[in-house]
DODO-276168 format. One line per 4 residues: their letters; for each residue x, y, z of C-alpha. Coordinates in nm, 4 decimals. Layout:
# residues N
a) X Y Z | ...
***
This chain:
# residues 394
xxxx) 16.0733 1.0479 10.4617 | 15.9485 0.7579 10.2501 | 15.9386 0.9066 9.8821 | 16.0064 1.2068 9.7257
xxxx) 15.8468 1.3955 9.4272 | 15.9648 1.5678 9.0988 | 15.7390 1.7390 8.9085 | 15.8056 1.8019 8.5509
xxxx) 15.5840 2.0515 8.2887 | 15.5839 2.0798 7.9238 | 15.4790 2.3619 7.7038 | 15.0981 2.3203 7.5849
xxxx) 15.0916 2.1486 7.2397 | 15.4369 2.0376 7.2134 | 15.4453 1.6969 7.3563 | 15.2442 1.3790 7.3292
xxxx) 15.1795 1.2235 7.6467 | 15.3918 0.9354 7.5429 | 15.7062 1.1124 7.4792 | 15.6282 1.2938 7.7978
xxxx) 15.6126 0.9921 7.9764 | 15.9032 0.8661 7.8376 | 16.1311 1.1603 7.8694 | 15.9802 1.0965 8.2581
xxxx) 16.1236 0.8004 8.2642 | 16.4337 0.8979 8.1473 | 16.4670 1.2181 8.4382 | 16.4249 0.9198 8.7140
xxxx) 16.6303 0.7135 8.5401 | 16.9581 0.9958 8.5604 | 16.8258 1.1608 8.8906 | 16.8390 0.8399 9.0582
xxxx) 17.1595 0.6915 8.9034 | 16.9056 0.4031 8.9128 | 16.9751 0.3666 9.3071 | 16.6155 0.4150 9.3335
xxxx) 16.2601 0.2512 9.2306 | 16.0503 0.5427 9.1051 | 15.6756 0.5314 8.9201 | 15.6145 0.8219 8.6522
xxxx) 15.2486 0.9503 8.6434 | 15.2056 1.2123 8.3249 | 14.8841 1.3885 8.3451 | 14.6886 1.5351 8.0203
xxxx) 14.3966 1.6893 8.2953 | 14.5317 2.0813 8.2251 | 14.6948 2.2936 7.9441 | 14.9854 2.1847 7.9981
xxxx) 15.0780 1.7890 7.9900 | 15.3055 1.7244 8.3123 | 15.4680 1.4662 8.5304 | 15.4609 1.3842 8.8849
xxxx) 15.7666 1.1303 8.9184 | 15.7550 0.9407 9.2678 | 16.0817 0.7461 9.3828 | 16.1313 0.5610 9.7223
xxxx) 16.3842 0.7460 9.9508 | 16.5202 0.3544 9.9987 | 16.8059 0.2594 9.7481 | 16.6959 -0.0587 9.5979
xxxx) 16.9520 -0.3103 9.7838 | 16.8003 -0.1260 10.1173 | 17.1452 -0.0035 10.2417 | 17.1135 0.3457 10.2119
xxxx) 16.8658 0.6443 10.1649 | 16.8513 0.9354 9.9345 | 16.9402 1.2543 10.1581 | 16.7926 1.5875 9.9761
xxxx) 17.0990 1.7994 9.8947 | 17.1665 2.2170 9.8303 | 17.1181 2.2233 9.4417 | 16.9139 1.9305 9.4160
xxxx) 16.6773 2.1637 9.2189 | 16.9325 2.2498 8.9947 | 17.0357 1.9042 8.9383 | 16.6738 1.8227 8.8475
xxxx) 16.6234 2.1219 8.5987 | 16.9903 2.0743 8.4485 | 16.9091 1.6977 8.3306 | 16.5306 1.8242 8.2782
xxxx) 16.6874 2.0659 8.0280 | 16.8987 1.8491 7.8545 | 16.6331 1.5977 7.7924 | 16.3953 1.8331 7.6383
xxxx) 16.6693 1.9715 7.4116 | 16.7557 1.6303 7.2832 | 16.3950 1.5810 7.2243 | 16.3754 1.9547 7.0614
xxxx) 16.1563 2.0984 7.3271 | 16.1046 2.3892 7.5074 | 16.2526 2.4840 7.8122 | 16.2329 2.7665 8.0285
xxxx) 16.5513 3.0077 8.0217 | 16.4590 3.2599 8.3651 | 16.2311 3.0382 8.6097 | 16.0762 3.2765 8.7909
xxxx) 16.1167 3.3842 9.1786 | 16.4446 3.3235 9.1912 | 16.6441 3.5205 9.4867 | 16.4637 3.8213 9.4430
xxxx) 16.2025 3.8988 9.6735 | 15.8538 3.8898 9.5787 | 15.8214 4.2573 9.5146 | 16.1195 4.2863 9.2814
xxxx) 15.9826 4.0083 9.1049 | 15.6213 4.1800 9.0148 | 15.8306 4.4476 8.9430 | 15.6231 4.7289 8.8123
xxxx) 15.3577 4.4590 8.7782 | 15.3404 4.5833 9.1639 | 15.0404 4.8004 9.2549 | 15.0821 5.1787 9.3660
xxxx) 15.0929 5.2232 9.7418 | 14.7945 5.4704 9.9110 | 15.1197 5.7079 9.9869 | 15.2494 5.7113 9.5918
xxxx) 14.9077 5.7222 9.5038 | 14.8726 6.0179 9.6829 | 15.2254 6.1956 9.5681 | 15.0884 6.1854 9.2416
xxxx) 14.7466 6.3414 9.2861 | 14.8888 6.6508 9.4523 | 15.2005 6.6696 9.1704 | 14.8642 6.6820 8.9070
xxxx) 14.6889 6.9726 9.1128 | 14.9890 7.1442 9.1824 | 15.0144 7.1515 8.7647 | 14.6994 7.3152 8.7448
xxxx) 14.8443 7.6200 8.9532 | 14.5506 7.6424 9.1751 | 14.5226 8.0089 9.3006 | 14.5429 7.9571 9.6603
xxxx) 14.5696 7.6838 9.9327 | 14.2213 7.6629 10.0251 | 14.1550 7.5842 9.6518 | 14.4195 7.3576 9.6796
xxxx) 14.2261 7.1600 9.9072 | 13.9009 7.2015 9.7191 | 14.0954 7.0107 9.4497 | 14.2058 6.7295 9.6395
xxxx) 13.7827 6.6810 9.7956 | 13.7456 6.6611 9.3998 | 13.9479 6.4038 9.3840 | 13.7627 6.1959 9.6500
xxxx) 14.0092 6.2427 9.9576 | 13.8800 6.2996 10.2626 | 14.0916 6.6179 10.4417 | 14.1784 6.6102 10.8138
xxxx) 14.3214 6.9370 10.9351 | 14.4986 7.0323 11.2532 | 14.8668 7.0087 11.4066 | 14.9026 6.7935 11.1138
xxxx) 14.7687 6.7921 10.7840 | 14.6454 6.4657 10.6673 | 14.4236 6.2730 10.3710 | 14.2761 5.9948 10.3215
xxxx) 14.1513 5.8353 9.9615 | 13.9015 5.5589 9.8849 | 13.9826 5.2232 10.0301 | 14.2357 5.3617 10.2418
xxxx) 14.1895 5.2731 10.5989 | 14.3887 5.5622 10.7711 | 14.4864 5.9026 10.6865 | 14.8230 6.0153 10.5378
xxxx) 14.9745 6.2821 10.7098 | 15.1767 6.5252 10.4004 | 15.4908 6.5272 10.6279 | 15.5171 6.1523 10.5904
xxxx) 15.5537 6.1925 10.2106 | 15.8623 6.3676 10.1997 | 16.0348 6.7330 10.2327 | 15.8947 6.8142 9.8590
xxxx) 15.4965 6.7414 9.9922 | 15.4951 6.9186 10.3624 | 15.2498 7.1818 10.3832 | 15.5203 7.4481 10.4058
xxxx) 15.5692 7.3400 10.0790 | 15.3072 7.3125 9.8896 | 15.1877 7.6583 10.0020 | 15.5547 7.8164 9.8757
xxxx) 15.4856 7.6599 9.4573 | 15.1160 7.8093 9.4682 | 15.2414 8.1229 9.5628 | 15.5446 8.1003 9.3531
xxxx) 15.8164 8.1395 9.5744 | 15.9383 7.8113 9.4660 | 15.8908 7.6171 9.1522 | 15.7572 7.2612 9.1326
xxxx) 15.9866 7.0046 9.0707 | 15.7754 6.6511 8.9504 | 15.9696 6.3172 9.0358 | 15.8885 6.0795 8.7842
xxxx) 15.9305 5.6908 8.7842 | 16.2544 5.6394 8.5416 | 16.2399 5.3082 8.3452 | 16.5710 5.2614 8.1872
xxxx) 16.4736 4.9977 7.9295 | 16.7076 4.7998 7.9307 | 16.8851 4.7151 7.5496 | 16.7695 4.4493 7.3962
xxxx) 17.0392 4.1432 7.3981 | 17.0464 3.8441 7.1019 | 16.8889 3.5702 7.3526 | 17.0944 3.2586 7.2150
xxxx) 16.8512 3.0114 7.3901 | 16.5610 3.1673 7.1835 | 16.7773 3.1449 6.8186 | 16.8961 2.7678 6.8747
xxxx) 16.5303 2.6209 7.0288 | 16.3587 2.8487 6.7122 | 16.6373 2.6617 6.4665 | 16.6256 2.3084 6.6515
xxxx) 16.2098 2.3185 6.6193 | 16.2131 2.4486 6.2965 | 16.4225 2.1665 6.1903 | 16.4903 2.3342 5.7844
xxxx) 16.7067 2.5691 5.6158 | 17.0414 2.4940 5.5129 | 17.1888 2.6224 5.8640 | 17.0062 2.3527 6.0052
xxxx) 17.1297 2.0480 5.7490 | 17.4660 2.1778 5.7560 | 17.4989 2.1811 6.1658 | 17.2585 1.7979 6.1702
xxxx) 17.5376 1.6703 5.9628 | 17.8300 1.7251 6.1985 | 17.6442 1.7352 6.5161 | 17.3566 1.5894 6.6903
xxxx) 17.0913 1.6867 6.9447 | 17.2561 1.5114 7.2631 | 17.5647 1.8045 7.1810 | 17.3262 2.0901 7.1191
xxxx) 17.1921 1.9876 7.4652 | 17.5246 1.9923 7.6092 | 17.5869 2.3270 7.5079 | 17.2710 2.5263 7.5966
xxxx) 17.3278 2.3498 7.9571 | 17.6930 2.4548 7.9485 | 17.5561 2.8292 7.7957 | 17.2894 2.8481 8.0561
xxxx) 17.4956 2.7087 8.3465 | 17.7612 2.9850 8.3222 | 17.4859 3.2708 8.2566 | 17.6403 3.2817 7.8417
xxxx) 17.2789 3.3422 7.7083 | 17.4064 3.6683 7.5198 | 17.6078 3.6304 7.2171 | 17.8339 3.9225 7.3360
xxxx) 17.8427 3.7776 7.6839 | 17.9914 3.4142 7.5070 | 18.2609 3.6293 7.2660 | 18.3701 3.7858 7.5357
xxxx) 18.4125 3.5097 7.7793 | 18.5791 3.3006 7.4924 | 18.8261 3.6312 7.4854 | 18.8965 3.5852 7.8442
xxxx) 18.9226 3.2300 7.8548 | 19.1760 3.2022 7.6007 | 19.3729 3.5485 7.7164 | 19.3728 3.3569 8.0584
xxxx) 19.5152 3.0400 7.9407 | 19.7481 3.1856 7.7098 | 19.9017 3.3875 7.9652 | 19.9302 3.0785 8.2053
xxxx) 20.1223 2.9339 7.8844 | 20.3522 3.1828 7.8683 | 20.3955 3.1959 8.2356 | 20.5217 2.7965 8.2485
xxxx) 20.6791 2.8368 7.8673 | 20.9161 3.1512 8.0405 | 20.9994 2.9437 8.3534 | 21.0783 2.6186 8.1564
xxxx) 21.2933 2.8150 7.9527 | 21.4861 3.0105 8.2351 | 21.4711 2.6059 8.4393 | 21.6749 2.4671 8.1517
xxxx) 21.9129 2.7535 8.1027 | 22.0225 2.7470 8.4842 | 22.0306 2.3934 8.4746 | 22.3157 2.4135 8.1658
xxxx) 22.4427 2.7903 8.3382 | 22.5332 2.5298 8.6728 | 22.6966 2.2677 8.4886 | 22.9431 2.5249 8.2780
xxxx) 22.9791 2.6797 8.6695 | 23.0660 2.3118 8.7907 | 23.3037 2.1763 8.4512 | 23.4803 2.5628 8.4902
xxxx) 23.5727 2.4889 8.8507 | 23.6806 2.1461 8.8034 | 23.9069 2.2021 8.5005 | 24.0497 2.5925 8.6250
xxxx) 24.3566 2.3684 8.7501 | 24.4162 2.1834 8.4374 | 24.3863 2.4621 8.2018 | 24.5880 2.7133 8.4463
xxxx) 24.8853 2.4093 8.4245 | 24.8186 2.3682 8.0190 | 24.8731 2.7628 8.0118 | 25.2125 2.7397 8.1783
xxxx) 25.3425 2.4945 8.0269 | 25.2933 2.7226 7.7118 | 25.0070 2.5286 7.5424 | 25.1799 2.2265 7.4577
xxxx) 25.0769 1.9889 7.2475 | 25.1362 1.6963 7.4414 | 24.9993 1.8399 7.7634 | 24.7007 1.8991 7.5121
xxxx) 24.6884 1.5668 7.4619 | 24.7185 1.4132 7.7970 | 24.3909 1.6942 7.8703 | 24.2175 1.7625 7.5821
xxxx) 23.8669 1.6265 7.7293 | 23.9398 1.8840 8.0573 | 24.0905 2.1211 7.8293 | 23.7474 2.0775 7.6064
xxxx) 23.5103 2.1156 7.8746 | 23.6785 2.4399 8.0200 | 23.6510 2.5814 7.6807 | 23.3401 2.5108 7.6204
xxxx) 23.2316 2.6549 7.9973 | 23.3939 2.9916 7.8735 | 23.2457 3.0421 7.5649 | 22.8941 2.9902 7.7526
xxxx) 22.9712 3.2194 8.0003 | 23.0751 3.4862 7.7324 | 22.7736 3.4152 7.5310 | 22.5630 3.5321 7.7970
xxxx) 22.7772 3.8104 7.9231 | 22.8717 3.7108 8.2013 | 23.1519 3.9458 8.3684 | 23.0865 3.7425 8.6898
xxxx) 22.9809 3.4147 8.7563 | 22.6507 3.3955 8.9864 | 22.7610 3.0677 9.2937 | 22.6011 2.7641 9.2277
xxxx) 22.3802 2.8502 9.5543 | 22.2212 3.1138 9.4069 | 22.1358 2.9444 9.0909 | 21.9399 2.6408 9.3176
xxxx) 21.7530 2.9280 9.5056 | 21.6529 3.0826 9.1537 | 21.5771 2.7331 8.9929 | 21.3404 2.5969 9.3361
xxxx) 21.1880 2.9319 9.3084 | 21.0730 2.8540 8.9772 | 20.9914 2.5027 8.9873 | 20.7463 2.6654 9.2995
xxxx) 20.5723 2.9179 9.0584 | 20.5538 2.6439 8.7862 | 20.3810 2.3941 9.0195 | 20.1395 2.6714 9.0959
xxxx) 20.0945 2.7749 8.7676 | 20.0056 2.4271 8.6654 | 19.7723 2.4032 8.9571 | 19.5391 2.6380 8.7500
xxxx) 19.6698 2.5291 8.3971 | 19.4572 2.2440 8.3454 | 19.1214 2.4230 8.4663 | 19.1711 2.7040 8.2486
xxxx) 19.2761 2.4640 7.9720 | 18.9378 2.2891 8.0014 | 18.7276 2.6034 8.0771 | 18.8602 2.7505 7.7198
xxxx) 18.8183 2.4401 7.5362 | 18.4611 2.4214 7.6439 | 18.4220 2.7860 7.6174 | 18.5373 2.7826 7.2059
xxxx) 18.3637 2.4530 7.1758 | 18.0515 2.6101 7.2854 | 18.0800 2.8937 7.0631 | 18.1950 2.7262 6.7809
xxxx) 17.8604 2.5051 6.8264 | 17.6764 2.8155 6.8333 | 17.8490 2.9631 6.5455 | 17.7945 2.6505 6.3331
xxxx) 17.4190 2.6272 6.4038 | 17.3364 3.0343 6.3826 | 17.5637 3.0721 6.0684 | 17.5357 3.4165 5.9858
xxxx) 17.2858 3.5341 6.2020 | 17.4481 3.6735 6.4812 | 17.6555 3.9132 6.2866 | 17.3123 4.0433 6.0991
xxxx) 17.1522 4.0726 6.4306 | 17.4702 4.3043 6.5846 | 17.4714 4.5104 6.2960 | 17.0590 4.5736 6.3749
xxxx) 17.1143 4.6348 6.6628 | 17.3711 4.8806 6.6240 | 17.2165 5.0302 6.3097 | 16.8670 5.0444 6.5311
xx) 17.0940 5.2738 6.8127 | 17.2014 5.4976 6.5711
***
């Protein structure tokens, strides 16, 4: 491999070629981690002003060469993105033929098949309650299929190639069938296509490029003086990244995020807490045992002064160990064993706790950074779209 290619499209009339070029640039420049030497060609010959940037597989000190990696695409269109945000362009949200085959993609785009095609003529004759079978038929000659009868009863419309035999369509369109709804023994059930339509979502991508083009309103000078395009940018690649194109989708992950760290909080907060109270609960254990003699001997000799004297910082200490102990309720005293097997345990599910601390702590800080972006830019509109929306379902 000698070179590779990137190719890089605009929307019609948004861009000059010079700022395409230069945005280009600026795509080889980051791809590359200038590693690389790389020409930019931007062509004006179609709608649509484009690039074609060309960079030698050869780093430029000729030690190494660029190997293609899984998600290089997505490395490309991630910088890509960010580029054209910062320059308040376009960019696509849902690239098309993703990792849907090609038929879910044309959707109902897709053309009837010969055999749905044919479902549906007989469900519109069998409407008209023709008053036999033979008329039946009659119908479906009107209707410019060709009828082949025998063992099996089979049709064949224009530009079809072979017949279509009726048991091929299903139990509901087998001769048998048929012949039971025109005489009435059974009534005609007619399966139609449902199309859920789906309910329409506030598209965040849509709002902020609208805003950022627009460039007025007061939303917009309020958000330009805090913030800048280079942090928009980072945003709608953080939003798009993590699939948080729906206002509702971004609430509720900021919910989760911050439910998710909290609770990690608390988790370490609880075991620090419990940590620190064995840790004074097995001193008091140790002092008690090491000054039982002392205060056993001051108790004999009837609490005398002077022994008090001699033992006061023993005498303290024991004390002190008791009144802890009582505190706590403590009708008997756990072994110091049992206290280390309680304490590693909980250093263990601290460690681990902290293991996934920091991640969360950084997923909800980007998370409420992201939305608070979003928040400051929209203003009040996404409140005034929900309520809409939810006046339009009523």
């Amino acid at each position: 491999m000698i070179a590779y290619q990137i190719r890089q499209s605009f929307k019609p009339d948004e861009i000059s070629p010079e700022l395409a070029n230069k945005i280009g640039y600026e795509l080889g420049m980051r791809f590359t981690k200038v590693n690389h030497a790389f020409i930019v060609a931007t062509h004006i010959d179609k709608a649509h002003i484009h690039n074609h940037i060309i960079f030698n597989s050869t780093s430029l000190d000729c030690t190494k060469k660029f190997r293609d990696f899984l998600g290089s695409g997505k490395a490309v269109r991630k910088i890509s993105d960010r580029l054209c945000l910062e320059n308040s362009l376009s960019i696509i949200e849902n690239p098309k033929r993703g990792k849907n085959h090609y038929g879910k993609w044309l959707g109902d785009k897709k053309p009837l098949s010969h055999s749905e095609k044919l479902r549906r003529i007989i469900d519109e004759i069998l409407t008209k309650k023709p008053a036999n079978f033979t008329v039946f038929l009659e119908e479906m000659k009107l209707a410019g299929y060709e009828i082949k009868q025998g063992n099996h009863l089979s049709f064949k419309g224009e530009n079809q190639k072979k017949f279509i035999r009726l048991r091929s369509l299903g139990n509901d369109y087998s001769e048998e069938e048929i012949k039971a709804i025109i005489s009435g023994e059974k009534a005609q059930t007619i399966k139609k296509e449902q199309h859920q339509k789906p309910q329409p979502r506030i598209n965040l991508l849509v709002d902020i490029q609208a805003k950022l083009q627009a460039g007025k309103g007061a939303g917009y000078e309020q958000w330009a003086k805090i913030f800048n395009l280079k942090q928009m940018a980072q945003t709608i690649n953080f939003l798009t990244e993590n699939k948080l194109l729906a206002y509702e989708d971004l609430e509720k992950k900021s919910q989760t995020a911050t439910n998710n760290f909290n609770q990690l909080s608390t988790e370490i907060k609880a075991a620090e807490k419990r940590m620190a109270e064995i840790a004074v609960l097995k001193a008091h254990i140790i002092n008690y045992a090491k000054t039982r003699d002392v205060y056993t001997a001051y108790r004999k000799a009837g609490y005398s002064k002077k022994f008090y004297e001699e033992h006061t910082a023993d005498l303290l200490l024991h004390k002190a160990s008791k009144s802890a102990f009582d505190e706590l309720g403590l009708k008997k005293l756990p072994t110091v064993k049992s206290l280390q097997a309680e304490y590693a345990e909980l250093l263990s599910k601290k460690k681990q706790a902290y293991g996934t601390y920091h991640a969360a702590k950084k997923e909800m800080q980007e998370v409420l950074t992201a939305k608070a972006n979003i928040d400051r830019l929209l203003q009040g509109e996404i409140p005034a779209k929900e309520n809409e929306k939810t006046q339009n379902q009523r």
